[in-house]
py3Dmol code that shows the C-alpha trace and the ligand (Angstrom):
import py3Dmol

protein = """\
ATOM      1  CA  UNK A   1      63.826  58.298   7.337  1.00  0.00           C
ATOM      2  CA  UNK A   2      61.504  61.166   8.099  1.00  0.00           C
ATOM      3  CA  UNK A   3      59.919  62.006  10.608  1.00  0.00           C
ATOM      4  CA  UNK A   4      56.529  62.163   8.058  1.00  0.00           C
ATOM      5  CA  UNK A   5      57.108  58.736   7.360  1.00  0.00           C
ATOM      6  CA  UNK A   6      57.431  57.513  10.402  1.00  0.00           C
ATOM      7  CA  UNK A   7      54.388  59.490  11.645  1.00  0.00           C
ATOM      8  CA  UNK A   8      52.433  57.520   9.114  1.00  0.00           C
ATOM      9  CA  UNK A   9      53.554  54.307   9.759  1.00  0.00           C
ATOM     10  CA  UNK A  10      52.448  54.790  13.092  1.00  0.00           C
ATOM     11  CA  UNK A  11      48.907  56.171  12.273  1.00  0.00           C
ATOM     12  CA  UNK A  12      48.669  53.199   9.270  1.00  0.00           C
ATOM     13  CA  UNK A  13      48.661  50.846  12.293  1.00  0.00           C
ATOM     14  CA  UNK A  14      46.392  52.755  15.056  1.00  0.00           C
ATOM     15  CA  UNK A  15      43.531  54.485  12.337  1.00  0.00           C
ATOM     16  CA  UNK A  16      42.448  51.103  11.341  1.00  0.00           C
ATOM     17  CA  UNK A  17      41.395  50.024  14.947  1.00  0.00           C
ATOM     18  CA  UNK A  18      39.570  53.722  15.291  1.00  0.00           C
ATOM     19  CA  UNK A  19      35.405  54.339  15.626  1.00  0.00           C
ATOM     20  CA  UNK A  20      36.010  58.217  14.689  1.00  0.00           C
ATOM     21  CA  UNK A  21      38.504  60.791  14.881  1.00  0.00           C
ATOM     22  CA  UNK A  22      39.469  62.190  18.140  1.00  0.00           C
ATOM     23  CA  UNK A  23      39.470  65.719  18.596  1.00  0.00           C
ATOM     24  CA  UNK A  24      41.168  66.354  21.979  1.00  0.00           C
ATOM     25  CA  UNK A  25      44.484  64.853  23.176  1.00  0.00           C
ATOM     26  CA  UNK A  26      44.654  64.474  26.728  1.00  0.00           C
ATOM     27  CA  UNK A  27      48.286  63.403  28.370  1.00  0.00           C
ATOM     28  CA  UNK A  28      47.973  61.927  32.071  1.00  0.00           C
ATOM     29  CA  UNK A  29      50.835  62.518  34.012  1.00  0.00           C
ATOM     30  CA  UNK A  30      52.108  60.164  37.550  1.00  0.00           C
ATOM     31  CA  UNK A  31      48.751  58.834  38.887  1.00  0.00           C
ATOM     32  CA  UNK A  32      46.045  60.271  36.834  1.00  0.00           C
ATOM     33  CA  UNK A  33      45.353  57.850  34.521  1.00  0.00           C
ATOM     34  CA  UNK A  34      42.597  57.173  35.866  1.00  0.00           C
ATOM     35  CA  UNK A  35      40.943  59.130  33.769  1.00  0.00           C
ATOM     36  CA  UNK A  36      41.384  57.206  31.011  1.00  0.00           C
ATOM     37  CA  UNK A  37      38.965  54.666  32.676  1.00  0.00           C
ATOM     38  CA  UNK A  38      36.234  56.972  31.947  1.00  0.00           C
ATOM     39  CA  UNK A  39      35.591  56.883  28.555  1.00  0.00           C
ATOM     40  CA  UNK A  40      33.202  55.394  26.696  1.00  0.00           C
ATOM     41  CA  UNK A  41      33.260  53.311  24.167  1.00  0.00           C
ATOM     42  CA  UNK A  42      36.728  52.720  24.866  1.00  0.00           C
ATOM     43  CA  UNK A  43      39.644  51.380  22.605  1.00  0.00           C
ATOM     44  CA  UNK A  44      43.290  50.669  23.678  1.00  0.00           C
ATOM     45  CA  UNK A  45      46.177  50.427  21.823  1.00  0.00           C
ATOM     46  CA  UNK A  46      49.341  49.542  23.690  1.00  0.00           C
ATOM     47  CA  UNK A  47      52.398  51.527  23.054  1.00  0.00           C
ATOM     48  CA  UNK A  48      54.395  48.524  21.938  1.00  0.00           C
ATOM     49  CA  UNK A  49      52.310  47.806  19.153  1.00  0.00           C
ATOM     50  CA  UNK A  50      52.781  51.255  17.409  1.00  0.00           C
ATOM     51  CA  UNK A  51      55.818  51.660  15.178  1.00  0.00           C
ATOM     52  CA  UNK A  52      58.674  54.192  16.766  1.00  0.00           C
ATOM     53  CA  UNK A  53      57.234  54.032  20.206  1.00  0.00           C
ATOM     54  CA  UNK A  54      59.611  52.817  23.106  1.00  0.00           C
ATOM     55  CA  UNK A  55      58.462  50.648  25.914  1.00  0.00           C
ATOM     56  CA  UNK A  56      57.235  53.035  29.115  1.00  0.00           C
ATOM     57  CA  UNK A  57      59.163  51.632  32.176  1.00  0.00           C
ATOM     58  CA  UNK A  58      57.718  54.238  35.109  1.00  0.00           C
ATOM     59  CA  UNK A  59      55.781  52.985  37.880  1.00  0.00           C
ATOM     60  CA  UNK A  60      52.062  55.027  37.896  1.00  0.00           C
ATOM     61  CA  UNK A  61      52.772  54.862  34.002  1.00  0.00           C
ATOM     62  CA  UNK A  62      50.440  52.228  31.809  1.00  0.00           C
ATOM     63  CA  UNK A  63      51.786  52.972  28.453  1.00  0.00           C
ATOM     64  CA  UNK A  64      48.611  52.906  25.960  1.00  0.00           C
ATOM     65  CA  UNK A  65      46.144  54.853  24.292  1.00  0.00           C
ATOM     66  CA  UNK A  66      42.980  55.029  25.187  1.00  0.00           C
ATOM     67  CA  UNK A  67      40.385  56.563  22.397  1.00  0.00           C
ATOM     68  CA  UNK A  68      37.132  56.819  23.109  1.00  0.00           C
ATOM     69  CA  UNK A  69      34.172  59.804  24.503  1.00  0.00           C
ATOM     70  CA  UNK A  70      34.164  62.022  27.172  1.00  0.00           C
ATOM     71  CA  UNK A  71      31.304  63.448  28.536  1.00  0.00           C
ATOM     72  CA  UNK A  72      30.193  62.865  24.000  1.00  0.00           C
ATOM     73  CA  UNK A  73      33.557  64.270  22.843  1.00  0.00           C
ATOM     74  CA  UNK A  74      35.925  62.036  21.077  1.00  0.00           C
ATOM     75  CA  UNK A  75      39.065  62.261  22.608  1.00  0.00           C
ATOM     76  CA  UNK A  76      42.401  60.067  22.796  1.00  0.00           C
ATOM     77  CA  UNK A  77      43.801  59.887  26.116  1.00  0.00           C
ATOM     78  CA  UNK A  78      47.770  58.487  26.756  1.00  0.00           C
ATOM     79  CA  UNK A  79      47.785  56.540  29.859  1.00  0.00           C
ATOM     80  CA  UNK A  80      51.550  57.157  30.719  1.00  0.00           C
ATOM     81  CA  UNK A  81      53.941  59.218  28.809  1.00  0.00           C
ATOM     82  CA  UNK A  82      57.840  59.171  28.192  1.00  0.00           C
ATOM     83  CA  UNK A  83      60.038  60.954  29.968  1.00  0.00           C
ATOM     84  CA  UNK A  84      63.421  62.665  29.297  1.00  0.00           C
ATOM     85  CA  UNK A  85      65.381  61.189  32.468  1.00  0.00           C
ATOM     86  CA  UNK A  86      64.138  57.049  31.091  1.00  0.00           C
ATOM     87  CA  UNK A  87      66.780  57.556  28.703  1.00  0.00           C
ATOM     88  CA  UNK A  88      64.861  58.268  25.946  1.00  0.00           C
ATOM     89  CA  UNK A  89      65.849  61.426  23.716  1.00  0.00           C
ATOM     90  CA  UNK A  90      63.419  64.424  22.549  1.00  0.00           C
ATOM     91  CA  UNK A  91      62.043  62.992  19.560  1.00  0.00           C
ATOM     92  CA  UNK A  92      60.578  59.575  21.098  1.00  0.00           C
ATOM     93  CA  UNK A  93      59.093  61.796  24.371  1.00  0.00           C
ATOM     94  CA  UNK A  94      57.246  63.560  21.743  1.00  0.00           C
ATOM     95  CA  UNK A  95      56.636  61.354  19.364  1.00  0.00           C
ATOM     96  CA  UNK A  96      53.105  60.711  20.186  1.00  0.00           C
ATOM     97  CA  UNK A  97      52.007  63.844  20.523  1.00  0.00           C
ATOM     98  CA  UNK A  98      52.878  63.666  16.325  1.00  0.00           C
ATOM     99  CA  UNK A  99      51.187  60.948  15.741  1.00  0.00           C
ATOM    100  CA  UNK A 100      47.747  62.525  18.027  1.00  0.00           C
ATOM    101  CA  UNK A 101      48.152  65.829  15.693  1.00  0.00           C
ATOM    102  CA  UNK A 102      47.825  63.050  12.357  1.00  0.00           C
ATOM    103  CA  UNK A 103      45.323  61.554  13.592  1.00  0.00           C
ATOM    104  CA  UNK A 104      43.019  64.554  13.778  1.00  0.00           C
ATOM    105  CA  UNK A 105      43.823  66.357  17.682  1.00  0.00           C
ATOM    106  CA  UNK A 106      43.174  69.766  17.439  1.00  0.00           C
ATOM    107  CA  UNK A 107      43.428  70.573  20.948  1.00  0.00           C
ATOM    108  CA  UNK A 108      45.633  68.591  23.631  1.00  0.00           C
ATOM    109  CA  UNK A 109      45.411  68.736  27.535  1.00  0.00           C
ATOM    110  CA  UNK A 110      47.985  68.012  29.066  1.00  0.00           C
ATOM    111  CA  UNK A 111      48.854  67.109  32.761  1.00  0.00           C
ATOM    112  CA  UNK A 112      51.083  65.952  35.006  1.00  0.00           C
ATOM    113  CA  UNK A 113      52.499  65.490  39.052  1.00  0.00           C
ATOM    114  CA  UNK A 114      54.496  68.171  39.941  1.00  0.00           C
ATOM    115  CA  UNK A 115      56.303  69.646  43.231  1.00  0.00           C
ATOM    116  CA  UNK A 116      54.453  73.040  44.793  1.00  0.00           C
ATOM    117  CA  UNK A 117      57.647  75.971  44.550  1.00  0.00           C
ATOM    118  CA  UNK A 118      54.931  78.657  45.338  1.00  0.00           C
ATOM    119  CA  UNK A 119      54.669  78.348  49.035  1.00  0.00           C
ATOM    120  CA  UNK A 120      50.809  79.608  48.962  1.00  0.00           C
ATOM    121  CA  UNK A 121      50.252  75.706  47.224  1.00  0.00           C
ATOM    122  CA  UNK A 122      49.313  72.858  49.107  1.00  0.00           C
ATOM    123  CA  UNK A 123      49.661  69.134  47.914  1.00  0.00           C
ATOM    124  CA  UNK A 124      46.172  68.512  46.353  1.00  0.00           C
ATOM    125  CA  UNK A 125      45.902  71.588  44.612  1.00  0.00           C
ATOM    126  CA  UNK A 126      45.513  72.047  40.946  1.00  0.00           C
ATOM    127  CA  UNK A 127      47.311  74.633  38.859  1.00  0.00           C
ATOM    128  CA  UNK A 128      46.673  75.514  35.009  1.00  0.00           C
ATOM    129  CA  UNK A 129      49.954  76.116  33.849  1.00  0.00           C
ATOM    130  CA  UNK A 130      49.870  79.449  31.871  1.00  0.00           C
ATOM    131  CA  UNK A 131      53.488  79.783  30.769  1.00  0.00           C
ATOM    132  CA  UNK A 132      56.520  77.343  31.381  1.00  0.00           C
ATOM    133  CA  UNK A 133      60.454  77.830  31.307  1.00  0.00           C
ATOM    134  CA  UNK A 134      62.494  74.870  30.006  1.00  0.00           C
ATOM    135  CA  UNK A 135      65.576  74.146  31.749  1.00  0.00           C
ATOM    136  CA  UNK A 136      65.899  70.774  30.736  1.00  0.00           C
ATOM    137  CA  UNK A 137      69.182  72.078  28.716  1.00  0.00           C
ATOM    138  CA  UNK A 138      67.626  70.869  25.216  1.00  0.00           C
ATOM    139  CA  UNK A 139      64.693  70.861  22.782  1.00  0.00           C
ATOM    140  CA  UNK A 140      62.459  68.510  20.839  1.00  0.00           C
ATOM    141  CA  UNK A 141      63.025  70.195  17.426  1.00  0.00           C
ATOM    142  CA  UNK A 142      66.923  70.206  17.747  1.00  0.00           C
ATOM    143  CA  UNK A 143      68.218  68.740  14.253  1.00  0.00           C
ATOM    144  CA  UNK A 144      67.009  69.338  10.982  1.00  0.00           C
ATOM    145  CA  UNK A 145      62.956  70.886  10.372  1.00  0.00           C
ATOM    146  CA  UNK A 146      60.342  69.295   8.739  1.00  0.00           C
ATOM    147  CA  UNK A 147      58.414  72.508   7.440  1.00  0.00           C
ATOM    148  CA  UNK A 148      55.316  70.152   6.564  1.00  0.00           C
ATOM    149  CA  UNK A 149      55.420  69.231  10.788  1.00  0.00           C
ATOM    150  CA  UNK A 150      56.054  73.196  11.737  1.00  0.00           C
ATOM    151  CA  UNK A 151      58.123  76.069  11.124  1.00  0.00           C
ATOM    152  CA  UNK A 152      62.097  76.408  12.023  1.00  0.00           C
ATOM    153  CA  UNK A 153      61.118  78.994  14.820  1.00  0.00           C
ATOM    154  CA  UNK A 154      57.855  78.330  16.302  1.00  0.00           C
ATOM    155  CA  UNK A 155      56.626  80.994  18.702  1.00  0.00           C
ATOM    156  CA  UNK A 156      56.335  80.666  22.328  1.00  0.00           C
ATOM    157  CA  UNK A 157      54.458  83.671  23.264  1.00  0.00           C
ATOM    158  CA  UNK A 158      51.352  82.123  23.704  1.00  0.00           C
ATOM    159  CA  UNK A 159      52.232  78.578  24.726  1.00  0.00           C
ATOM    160  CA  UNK A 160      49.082  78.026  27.139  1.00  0.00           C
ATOM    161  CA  UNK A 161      45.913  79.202  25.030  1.00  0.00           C
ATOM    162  CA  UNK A 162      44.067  82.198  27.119  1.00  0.00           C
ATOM    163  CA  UNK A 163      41.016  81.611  26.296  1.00  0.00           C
ATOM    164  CA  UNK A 164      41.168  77.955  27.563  1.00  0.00           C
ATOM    165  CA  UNK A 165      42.860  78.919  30.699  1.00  0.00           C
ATOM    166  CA  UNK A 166      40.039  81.517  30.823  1.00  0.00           C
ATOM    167  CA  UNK A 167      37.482  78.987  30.363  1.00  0.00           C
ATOM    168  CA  UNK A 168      39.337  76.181  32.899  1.00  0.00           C
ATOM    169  CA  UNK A 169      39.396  78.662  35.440  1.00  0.00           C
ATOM    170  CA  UNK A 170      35.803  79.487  34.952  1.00  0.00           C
ATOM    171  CA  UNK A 171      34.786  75.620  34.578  1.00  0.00           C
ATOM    172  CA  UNK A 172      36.190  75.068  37.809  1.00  0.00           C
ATOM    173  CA  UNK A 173      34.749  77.677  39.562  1.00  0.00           C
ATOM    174  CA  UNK A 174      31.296  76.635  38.306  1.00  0.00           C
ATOM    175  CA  UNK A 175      31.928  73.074  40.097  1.00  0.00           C
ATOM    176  CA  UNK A 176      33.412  74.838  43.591  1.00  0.00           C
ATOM    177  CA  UNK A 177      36.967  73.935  42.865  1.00  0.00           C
ATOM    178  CA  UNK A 178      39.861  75.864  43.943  1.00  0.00           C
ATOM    179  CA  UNK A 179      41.810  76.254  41.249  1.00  0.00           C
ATOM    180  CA  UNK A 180      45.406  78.085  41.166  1.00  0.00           C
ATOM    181  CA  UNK A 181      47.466  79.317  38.159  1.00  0.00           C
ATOM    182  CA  UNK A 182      51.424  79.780  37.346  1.00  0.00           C
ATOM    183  CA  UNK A 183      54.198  78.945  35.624  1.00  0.00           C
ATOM    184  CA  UNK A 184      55.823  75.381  35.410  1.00  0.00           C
ATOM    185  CA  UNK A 185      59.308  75.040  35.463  1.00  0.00           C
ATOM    186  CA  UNK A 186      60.989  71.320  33.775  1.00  0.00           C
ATOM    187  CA  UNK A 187      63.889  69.704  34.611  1.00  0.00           C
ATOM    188  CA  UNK A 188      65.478  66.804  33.496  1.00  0.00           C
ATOM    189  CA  UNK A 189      65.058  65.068  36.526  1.00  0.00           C
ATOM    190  CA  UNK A 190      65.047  62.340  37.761  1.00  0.00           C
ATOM    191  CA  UNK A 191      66.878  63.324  41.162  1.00  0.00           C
ATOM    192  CA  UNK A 192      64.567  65.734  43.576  1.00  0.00           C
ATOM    193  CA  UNK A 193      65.748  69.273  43.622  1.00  0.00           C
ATOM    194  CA  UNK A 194      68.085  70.420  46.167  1.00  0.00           C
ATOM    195  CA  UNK A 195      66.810  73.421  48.364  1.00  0.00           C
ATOM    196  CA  UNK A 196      68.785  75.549  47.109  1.00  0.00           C
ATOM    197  CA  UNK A 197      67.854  74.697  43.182  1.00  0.00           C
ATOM    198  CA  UNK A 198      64.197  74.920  43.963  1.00  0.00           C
ATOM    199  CA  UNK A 199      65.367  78.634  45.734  1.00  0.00           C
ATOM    200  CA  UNK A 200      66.776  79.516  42.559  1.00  0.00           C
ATOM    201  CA  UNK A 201      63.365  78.103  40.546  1.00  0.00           C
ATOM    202  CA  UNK A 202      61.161  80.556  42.697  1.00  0.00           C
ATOM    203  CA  UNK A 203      63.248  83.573  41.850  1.00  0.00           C
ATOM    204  CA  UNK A 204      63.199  82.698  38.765  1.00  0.00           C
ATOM    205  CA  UNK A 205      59.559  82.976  38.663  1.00  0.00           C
ATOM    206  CA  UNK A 206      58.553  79.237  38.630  1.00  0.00           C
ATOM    207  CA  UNK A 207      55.318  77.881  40.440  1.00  0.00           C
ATOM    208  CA  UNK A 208      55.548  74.306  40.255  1.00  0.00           C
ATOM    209  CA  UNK A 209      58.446  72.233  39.473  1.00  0.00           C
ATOM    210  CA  UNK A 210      58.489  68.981  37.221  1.00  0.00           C
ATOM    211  CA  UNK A 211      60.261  66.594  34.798  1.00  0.00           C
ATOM    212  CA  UNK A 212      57.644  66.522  32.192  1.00  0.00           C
ATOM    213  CA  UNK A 213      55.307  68.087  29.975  1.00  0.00           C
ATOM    214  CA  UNK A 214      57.843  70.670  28.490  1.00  0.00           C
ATOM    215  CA  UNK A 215      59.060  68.551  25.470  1.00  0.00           C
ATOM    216  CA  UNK A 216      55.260  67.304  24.134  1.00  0.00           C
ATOM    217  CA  UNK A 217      54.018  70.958  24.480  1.00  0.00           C
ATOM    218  CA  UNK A 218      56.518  72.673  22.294  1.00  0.00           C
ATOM    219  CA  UNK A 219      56.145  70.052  19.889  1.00  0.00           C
ATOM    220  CA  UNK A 220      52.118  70.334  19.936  1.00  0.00           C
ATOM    221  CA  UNK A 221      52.998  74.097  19.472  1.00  0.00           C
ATOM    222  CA  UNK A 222      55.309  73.552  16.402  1.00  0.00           C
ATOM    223  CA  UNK A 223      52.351  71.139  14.638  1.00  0.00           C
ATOM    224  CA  UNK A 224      49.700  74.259  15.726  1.00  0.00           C
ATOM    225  CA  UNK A 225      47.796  72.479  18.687  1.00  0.00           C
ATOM    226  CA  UNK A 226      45.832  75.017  21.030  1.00  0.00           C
ATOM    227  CA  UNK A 227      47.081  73.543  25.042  1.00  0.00           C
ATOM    228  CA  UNK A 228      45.666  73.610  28.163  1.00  0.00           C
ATOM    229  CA  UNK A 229      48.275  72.519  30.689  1.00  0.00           C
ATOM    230  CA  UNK A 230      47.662  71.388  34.327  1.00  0.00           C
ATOM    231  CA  UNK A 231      49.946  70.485  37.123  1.00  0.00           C
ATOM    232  CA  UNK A 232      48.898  68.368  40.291  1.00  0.00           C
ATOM    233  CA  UNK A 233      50.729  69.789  43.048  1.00  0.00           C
ATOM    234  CA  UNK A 234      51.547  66.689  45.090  1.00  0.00           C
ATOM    235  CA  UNK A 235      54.287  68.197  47.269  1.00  0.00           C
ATOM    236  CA  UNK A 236      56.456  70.821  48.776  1.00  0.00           C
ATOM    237  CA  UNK A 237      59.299  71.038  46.679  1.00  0.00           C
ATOM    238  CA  UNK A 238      62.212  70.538  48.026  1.00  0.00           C
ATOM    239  CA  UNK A 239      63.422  72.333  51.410  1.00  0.00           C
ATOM    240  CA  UNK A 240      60.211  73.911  52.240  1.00  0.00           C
ATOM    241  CA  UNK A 241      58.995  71.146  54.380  1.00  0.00           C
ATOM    242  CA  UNK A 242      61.912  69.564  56.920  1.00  0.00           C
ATOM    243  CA  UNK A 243      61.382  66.128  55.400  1.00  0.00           C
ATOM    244  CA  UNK A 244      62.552  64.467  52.422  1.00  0.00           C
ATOM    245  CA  UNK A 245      60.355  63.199  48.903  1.00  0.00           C
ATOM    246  CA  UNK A 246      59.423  60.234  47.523  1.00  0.00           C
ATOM    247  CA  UNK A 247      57.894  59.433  44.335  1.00  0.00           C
ATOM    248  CA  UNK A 248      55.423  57.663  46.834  1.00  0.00           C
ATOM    249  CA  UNK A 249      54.310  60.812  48.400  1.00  0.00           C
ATOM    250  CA  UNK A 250      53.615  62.286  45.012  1.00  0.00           C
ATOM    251  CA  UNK A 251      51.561  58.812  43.681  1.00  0.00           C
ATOM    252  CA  UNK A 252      49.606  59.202  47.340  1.00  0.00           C
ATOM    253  CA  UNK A 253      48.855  62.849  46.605  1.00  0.00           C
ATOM    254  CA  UNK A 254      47.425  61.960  43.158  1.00  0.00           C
ATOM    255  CA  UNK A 255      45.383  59.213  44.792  1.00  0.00           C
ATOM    256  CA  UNK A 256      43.314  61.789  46.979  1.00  0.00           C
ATOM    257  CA  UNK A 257      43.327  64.151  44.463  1.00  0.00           C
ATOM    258  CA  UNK A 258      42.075  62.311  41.110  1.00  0.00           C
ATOM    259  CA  UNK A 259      38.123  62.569  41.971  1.00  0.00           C
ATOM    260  CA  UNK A 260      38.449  66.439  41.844  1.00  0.00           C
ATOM    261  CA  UNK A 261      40.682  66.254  39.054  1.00  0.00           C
ATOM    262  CA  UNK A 262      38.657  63.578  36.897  1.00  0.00           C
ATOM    263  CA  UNK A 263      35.448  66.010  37.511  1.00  0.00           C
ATOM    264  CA  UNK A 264      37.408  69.172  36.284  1.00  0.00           C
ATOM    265  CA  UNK A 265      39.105  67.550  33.194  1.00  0.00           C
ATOM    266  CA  UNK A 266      35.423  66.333  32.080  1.00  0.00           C
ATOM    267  CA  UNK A 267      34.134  69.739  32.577  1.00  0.00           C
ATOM    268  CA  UNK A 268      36.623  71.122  30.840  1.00  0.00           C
ATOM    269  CA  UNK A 269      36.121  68.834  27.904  1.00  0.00           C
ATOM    270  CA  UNK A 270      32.540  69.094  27.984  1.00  0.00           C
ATOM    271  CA  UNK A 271      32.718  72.630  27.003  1.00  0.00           C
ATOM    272  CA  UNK A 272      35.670  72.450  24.698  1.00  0.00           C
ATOM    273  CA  UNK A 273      33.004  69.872  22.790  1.00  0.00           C
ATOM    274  CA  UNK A 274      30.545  73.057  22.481  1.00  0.00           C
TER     275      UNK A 274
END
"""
ligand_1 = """\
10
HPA
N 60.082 67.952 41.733
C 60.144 67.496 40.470
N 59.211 66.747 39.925
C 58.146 66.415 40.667
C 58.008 66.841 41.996
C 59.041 67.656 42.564
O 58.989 68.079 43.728
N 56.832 66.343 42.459
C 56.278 65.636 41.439
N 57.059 65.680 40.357
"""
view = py3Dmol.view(width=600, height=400)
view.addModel(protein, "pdb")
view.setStyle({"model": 0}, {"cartoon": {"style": "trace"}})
view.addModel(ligand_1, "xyz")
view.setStyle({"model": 1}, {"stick": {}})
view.zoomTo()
view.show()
């Protein structure tokens, strides 16, 4: 079957349910789905009722859509994505970000919990992403190409679109919040990094470390979304503190962390609705 088909199988079943299109995709990583409570006007479709969707199984991770406004902009949010390391391959972790381009996303934010490799970040901070490097040892359009979904060799120069870092950064300075920038670096997870890999990611040139985001954005890059990617630092990675992590650390980092982040991703929206 292709991947077109399945795409609108899956829309067949959501578009019915839907007030208007949504314009901006916004995916919440480890404990920020909170901002999915914000919208107005709110309608939720569960994962498991959407064709081609497998079942979400991480704690901090709801598994639904949420479509509705924010701040007057019609947006779909995804309360909990899919991961690489549950098992599930390439195509099903970025799956939905297909079926958000169908329905009528033009622009997708995506976010997500990740360890601080840049020892000038504190847990709490925020960081737009502007470039990434993929180590998870695959890729999301591995097999045969769809040239109706994208072309064969999409280009990566310009993954994170300047002029919406340029206008995050600015957003957040207008609203007082301290706002860093560099490059994300995915793994497969889910193990921790070992001192000595998260060395290696830092000489490398990689800010943050995490085990998402990587697959959806190359994928909303192949179908021609603009991104704006940000990264919740919600540790010292590995080896930079004497003391070990826990996926509990990270959920209790998000937890002080969401008010600042919920006011910046509305901001943000607010003037991507302009
Ligand atoms: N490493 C990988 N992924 C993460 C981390 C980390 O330190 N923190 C949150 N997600």
């Amino acid at each position: 079957m292709s991947m077109e088909t399945m795409i609108n199988e899956a829309m067949n079943v959501i578009k019915p349910e839907l007030k208007e299109q949504p314009k901006i995709g916004l995916i919440l990583g480890s404990g920020l789905g909170v901002l999915a409570d914000e919208l107005a006007e709110a309608v939720t479709i569960s994962y498991q009722k959407v064709p081609y969707f497998p079942e979400s199984t991480v704690k901090g991770h709801a598994g639904q859509f949420v479509f509705g406004r924010l701040e007057g902009v019609p947006v779909v949010a995804m309360q909990g994505r899919y991961h690489f390391y549950e098992g599930y391959d390439l195509k099903q972790v970025t799956f939905p970000v297909r079926v958000m381009k169908a329905l009528g996303v033009k622009q997708l934010i995506v976010t997500n919990a990740a360890g601080g490799v840049n020892t000038s970040f504190k847990p709490g901070d925020l960081m737009i992403i502007n470039d990434h490097i993929n180590m998870l040892g695959t890729n999301p359009l591995i097999g045969p190409n769809e040239t109706n979904l994208g072309v064969r060799f999409p280009d990566m120069s310009e993954v994170y679109n300047k002029d919406l870092i340029e206008m995050a950064k600015s957003v957040a300075g207008e609203h007082q919040i301290d706002i860093k920038e560099g490059i994300y670096y995915a793994t497969s997870g889910p193990s921790y990094e070992t001192p000595a890999e998260v060395r290696m990611i830092r000489t490398l040139g990689g800010d943050a470390v995490g085990m998402s985001t990587v697959p959806e954005v190359i994928v909303a890059r192949h179908s021609g979304l603009e991104v704006l990617g940000i990264s919740c630092i919600t540790n010292a990675a590995s080896g930079i503190l004497d003391q070990p992590l826990s996926h509990e650390e990270v959920i209790e980092t998000t937890e002080k962390v969401k008010a600042t982040f919920v006011q910046l991703v509305k901001a943000i929206v607010q003037k991507m609705g302009e």
